[in-house]
N, CA, C and O atoms as a CHARMM CRD file, in Angstrom:
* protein
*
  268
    1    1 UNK  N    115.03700  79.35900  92.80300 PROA 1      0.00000
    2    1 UNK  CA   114.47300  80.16900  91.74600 PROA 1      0.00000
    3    1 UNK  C    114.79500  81.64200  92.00000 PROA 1      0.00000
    4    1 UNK  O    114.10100  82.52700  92.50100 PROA 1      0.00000
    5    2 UNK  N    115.92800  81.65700  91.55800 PROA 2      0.00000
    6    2 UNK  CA   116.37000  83.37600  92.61600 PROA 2      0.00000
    7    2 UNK  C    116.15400  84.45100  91.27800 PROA 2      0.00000
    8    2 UNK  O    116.41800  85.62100  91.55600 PROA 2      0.00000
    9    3 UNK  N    115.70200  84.19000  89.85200 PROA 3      0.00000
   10    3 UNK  CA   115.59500  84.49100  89.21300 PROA 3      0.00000
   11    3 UNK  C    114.16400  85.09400  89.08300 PROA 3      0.00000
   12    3 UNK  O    114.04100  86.16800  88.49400 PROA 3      0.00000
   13    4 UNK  N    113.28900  84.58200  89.50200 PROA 4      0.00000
   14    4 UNK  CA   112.02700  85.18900  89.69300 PROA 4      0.00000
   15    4 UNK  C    111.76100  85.99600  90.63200 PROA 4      0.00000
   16    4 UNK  O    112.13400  85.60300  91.73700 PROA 4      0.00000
   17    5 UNK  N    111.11400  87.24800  90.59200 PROA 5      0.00000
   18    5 UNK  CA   110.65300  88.02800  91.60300 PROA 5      0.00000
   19    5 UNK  C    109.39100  87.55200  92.50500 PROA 5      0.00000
   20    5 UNK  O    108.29200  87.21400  92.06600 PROA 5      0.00000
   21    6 UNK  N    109.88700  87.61300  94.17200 PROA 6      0.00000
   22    6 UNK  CA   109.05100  87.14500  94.92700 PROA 6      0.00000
   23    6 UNK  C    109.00900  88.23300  95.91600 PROA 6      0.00000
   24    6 UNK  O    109.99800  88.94600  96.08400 PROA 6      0.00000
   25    7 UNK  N    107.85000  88.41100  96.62400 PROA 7      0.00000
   26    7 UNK  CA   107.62300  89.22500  97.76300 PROA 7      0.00000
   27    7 UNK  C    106.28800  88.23100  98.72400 PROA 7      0.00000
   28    7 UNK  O    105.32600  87.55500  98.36200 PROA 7      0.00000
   29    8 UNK  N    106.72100  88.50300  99.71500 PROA 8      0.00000
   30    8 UNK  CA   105.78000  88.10300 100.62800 PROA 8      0.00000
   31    8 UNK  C    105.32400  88.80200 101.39100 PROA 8      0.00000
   32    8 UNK  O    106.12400  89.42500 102.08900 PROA 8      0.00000
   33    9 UNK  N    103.66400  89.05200 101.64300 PROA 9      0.00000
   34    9 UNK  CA   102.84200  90.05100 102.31900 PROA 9      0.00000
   35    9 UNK  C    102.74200  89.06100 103.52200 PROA 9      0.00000
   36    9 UNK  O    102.94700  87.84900 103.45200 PROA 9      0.00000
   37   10 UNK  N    102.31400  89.93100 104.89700 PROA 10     0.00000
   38   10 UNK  CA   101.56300  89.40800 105.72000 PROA 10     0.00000
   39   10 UNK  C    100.15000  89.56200 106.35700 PROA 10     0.00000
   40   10 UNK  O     99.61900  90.44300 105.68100 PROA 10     0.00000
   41   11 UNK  N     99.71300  89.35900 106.83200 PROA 11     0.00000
   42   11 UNK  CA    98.08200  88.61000 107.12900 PROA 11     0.00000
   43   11 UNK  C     97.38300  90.29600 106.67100 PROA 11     0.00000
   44   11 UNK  O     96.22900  90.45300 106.27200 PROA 11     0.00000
   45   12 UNK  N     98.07800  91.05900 106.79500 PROA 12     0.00000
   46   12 UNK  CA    97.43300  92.40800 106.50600 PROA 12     0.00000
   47   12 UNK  C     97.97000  93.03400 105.53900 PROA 12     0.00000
   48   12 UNK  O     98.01700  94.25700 105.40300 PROA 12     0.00000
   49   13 UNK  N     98.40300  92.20500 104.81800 PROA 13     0.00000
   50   13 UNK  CA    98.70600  92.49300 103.18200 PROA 13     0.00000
   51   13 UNK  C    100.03200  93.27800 103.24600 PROA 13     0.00000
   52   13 UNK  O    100.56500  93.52300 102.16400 PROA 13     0.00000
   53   14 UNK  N    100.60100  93.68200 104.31800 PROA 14     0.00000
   54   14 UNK  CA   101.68600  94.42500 104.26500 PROA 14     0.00000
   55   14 UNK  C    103.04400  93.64500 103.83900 PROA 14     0.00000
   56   14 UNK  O    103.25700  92.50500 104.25300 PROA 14     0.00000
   57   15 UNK  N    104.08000  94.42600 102.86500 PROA 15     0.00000
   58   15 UNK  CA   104.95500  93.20500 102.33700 PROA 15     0.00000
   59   15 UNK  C    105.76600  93.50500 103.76300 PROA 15     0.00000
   60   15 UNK  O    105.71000  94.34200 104.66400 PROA 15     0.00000
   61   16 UNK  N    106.69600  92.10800 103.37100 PROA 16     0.00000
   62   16 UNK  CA   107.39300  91.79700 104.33200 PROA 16     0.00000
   63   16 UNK  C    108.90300  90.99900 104.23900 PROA 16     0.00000
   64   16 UNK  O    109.76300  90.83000 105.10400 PROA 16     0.00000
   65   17 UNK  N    108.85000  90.63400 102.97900 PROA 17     0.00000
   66   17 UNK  CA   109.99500  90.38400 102.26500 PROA 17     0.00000
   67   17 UNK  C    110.10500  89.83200 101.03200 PROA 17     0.00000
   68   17 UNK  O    109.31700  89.00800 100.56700 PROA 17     0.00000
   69   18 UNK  N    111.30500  90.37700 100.35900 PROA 18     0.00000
   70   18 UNK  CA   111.25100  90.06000  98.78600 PROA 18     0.00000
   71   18 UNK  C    112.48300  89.80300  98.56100 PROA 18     0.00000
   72   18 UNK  O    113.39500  90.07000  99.34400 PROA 18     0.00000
   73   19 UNK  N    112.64400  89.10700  97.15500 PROA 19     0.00000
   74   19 UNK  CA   114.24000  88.59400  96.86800 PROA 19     0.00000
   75   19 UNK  C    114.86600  89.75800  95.72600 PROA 19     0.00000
   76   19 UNK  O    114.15000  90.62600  95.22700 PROA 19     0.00000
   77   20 UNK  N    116.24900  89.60600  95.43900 PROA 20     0.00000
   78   20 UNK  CA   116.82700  90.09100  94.61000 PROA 20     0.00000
   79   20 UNK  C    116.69200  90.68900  93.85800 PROA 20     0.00000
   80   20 UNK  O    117.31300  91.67300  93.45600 PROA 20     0.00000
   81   21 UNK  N    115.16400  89.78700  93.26900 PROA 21     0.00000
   82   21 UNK  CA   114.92400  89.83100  91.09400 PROA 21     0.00000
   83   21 UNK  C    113.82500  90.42900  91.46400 PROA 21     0.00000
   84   21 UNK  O    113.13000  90.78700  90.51200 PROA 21     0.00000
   85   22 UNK  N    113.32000  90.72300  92.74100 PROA 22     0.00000
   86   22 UNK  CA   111.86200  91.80500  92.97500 PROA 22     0.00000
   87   22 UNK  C    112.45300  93.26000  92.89900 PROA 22     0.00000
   88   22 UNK  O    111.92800  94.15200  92.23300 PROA 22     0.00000
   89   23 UNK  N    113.48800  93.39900  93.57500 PROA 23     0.00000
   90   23 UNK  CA   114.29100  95.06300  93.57800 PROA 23     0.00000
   91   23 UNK  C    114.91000  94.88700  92.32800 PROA 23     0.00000
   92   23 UNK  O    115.49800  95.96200  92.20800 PROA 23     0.00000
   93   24 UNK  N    115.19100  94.15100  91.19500 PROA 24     0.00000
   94   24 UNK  CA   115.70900  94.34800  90.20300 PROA 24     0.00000
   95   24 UNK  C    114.65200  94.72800  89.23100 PROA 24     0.00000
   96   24 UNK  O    114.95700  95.78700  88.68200 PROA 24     0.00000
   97   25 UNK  N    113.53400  94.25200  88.82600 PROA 25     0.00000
   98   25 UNK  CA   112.52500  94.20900  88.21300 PROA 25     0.00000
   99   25 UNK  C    111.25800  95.33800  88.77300 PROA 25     0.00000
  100   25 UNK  O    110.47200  95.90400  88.01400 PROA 25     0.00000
  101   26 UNK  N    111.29700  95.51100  90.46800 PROA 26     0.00000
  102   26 UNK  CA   110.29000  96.67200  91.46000 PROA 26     0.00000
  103   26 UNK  C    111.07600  97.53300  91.42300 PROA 26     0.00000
  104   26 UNK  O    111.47000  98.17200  90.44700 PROA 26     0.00000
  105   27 UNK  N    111.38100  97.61300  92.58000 PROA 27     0.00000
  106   27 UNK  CA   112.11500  98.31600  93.22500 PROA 27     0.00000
  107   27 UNK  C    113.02500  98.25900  94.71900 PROA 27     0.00000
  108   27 UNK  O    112.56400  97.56400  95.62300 PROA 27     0.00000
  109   28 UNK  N    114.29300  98.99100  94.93700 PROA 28     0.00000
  110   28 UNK  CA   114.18300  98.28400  96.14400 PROA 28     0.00000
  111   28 UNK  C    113.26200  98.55700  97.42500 PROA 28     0.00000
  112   28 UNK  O    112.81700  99.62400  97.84800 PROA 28     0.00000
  113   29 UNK  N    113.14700  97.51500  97.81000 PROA 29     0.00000
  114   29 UNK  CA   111.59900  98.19200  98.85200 PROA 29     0.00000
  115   29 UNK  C    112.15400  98.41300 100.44200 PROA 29     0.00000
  116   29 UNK  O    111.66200  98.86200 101.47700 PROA 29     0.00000
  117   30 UNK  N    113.75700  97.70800  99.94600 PROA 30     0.00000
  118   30 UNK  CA   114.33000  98.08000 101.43000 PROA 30     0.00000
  119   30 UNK  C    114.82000  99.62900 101.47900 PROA 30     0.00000
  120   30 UNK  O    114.84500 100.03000 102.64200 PROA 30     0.00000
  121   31 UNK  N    115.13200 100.39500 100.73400 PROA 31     0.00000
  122   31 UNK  CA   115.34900 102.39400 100.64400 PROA 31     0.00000
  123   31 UNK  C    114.01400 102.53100 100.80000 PROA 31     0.00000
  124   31 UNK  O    113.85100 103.74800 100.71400 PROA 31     0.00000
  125   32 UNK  N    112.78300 101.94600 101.00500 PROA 32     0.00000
  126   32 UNK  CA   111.80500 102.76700 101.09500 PROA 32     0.00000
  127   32 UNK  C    111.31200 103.08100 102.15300 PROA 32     0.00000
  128   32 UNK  O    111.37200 101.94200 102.61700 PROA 32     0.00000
  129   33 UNK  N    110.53400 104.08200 103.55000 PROA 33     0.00000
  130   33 UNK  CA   110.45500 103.73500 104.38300 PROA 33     0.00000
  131   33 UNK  C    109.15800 102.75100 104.46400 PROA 33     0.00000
  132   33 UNK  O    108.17700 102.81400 103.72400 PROA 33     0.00000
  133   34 UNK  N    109.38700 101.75100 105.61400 PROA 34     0.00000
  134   34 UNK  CA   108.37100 100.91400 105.75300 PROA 34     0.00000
  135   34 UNK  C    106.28000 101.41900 105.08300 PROA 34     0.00000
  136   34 UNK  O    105.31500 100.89000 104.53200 PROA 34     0.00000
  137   35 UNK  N    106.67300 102.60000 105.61200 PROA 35     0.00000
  138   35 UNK  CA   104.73000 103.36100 105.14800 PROA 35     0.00000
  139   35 UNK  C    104.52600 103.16900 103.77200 PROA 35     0.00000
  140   35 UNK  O    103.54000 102.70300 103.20000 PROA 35     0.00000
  141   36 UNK  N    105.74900 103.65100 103.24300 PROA 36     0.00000
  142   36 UNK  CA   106.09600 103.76900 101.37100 PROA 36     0.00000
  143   36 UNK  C    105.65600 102.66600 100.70200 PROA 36     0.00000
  144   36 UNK  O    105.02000 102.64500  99.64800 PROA 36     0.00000
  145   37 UNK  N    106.18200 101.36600 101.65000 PROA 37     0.00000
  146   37 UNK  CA   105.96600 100.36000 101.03200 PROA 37     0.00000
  147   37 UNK  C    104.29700  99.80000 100.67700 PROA 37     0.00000
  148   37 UNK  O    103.22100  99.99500 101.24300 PROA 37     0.00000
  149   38 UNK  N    104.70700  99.02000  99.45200 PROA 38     0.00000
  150   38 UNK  CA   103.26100  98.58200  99.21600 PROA 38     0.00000
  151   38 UNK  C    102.48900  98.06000  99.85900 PROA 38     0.00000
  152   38 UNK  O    102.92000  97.31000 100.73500 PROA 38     0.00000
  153   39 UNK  N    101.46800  98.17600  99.75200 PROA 39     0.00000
  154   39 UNK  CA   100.08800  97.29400 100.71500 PROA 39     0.00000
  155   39 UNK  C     98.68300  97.32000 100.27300 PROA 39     0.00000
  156   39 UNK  O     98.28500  98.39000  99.81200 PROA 39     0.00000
  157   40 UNK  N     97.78100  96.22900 100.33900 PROA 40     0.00000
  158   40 UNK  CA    96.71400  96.50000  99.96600 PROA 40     0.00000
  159   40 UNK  C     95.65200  96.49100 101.02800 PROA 40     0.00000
  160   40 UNK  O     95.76800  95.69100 101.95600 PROA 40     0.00000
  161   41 UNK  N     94.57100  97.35500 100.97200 PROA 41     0.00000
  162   41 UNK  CA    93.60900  97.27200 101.92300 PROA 41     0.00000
  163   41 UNK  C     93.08300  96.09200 102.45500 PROA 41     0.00000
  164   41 UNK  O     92.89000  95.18600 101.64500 PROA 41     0.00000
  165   42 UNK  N     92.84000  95.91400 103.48400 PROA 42     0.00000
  166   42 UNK  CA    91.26700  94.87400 103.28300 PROA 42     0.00000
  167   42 UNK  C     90.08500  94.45200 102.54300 PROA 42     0.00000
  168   42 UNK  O     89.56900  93.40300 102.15900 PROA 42     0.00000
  169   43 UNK  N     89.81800  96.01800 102.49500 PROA 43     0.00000
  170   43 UNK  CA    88.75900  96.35800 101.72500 PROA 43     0.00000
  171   43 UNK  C     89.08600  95.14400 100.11000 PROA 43     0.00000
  172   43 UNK  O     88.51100  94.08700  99.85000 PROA 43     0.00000
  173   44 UNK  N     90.09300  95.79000  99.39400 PROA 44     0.00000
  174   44 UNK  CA    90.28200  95.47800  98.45400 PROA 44     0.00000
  175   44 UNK  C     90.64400  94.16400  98.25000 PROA 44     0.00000
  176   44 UNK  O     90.27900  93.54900  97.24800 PROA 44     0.00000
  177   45 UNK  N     91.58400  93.50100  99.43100 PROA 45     0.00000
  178   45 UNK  CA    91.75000  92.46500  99.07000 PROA 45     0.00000
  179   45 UNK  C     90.48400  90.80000  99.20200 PROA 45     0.00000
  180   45 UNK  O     90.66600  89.61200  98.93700 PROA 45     0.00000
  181   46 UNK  N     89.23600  91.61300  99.75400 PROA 46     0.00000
  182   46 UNK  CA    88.34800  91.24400  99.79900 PROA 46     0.00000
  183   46 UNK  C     87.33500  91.41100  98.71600 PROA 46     0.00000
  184   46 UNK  O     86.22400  90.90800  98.88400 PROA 46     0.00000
  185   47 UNK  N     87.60200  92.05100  97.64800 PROA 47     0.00000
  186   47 UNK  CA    87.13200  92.16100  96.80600 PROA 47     0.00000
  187   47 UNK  C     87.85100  91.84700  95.58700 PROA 47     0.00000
  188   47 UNK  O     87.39500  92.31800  94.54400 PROA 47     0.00000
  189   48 UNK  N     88.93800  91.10400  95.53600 PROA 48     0.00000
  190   48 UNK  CA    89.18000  90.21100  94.53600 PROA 48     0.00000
  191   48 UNK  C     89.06000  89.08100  94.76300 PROA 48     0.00000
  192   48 UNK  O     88.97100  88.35900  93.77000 PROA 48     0.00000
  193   49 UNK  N     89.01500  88.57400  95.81000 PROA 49     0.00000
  194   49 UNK  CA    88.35000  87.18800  96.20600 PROA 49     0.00000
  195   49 UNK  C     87.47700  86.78300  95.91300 PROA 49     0.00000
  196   49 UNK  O     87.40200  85.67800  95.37500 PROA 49     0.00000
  197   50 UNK  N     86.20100  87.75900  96.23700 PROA 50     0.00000
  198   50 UNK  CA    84.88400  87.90000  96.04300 PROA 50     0.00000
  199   50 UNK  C     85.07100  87.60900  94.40600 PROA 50     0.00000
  200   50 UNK  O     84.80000  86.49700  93.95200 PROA 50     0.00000
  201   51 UNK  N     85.38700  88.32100  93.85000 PROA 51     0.00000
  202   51 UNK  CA    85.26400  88.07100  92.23300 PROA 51     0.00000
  203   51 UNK  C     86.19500  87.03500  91.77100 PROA 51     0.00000
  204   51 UNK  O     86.12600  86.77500  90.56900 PROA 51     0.00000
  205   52 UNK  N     86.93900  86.47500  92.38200 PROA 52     0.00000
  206   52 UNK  CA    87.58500  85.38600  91.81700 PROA 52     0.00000
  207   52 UNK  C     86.13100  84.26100  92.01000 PROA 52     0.00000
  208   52 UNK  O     85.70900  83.73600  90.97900 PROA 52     0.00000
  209   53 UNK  N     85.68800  84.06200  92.85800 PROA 53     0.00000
  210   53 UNK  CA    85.13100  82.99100  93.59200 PROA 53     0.00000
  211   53 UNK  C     83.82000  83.45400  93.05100 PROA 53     0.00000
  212   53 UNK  O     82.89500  82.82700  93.56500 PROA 53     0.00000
  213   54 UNK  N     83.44700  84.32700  92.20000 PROA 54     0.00000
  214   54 UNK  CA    82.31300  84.80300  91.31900 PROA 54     0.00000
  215   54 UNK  C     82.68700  84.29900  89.84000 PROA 54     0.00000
  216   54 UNK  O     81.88300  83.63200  89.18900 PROA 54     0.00000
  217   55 UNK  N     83.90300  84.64200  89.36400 PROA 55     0.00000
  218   55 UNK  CA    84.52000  83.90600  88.10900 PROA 55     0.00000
  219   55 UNK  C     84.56200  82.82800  88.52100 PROA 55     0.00000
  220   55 UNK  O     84.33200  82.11000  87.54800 PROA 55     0.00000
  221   56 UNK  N     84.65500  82.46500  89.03700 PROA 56     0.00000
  222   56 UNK  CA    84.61900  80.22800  89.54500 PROA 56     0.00000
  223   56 UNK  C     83.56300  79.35600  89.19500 PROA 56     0.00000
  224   56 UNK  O     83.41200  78.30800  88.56900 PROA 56     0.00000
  225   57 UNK  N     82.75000  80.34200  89.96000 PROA 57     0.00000
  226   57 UNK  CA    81.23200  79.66100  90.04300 PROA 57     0.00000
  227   57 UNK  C     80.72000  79.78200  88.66800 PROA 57     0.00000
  228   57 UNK  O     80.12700  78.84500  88.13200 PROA 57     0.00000
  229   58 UNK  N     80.96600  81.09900  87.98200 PROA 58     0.00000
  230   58 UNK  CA    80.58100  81.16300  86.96900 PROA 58     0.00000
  231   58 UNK  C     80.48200  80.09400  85.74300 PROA 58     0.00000
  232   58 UNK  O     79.54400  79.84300  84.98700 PROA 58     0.00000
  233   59 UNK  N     81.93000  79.50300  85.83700 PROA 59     0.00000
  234   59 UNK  CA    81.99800  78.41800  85.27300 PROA 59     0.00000
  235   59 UNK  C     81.50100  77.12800  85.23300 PROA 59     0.00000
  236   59 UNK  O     81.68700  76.30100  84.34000 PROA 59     0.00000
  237   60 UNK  N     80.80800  76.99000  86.33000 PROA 60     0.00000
  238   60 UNK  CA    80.41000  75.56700  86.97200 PROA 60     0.00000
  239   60 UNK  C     78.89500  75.58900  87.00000 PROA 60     0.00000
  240   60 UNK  O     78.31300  74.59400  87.43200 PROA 60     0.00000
  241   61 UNK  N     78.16000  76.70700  86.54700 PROA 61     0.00000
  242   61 UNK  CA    76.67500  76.78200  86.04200 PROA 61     0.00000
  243   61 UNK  C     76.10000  77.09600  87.14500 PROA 61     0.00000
  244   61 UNK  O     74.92500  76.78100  87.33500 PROA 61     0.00000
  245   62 UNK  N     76.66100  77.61800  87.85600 PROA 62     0.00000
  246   62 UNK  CA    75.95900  78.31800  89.03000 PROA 62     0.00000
  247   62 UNK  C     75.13900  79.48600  89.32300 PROA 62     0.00000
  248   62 UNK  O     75.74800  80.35600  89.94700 PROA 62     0.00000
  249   63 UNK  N     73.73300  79.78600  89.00000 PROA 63     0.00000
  250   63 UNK  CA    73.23000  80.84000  88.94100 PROA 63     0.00000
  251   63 UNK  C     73.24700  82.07700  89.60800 PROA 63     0.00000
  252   63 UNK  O     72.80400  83.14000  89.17300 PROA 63     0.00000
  253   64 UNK  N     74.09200  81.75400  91.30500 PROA 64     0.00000
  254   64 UNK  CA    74.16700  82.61900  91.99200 PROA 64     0.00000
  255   64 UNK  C     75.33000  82.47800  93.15900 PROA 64     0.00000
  256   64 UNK  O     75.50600  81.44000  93.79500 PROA 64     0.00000
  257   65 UNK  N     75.83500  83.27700  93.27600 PROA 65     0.00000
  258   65 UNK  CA    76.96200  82.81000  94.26800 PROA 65     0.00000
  259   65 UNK  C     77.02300  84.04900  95.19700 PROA 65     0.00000
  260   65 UNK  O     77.33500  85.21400  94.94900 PROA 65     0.00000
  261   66 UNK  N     76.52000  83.27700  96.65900 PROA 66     0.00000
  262   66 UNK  CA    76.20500  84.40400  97.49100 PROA 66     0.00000
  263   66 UNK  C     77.23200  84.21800  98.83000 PROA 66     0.00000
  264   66 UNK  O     77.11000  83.24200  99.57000 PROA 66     0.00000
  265   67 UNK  N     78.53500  85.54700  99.11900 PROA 67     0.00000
  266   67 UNK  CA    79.25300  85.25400  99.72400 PROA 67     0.00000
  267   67 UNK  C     79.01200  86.49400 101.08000 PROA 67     0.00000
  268   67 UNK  O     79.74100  86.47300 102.07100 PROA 67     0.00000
C-alpha cells in the first residue's frame, strides 16, 4: 500500500518512520531536524484515550466511566 501515507511513532509518541506518500502529502520529515519533527506529549496522548474510552462507554449505557 505504498500509496497511502504511513508514519510510525514510538512508545513516546516520537515519529520514527514514514513512507513515500507521507513526505508527498506531509512533508519530508527526513530535512527536518529530528526536534522539528512531530510528536505528541504524554500528557495529550493520554487524553485522547481517556475520551475515546469516554465516547465508548457512552454508547453502551454506561453512566460513568472512571479511568
Amino acid at each position: 500500500m505504498p500509496a497511502i501515507p504511513a508514519m510510525i511513532s514510538g512508545r513516546r509518541q516520537d515519529l520514527l518512520a514514514w513512507n513515500t506518500a507521507a513526505i508527498v502529502v506531509l512533508t519530508d520529515f527526513g530535512a527536518l531536524p529530528p526536534a522539528a519533527r512531530p510528536h505528541r506529549s504524554r500528557s495529550a496522548v493520554g487524553r485522547e484515550v481517556v475520551t475515546e474510552h469516554r465516547q465508548a462507554a457512552g454508547g453502551l449505557g454506561v453512566g460513568r466511566l472512571i479511568l
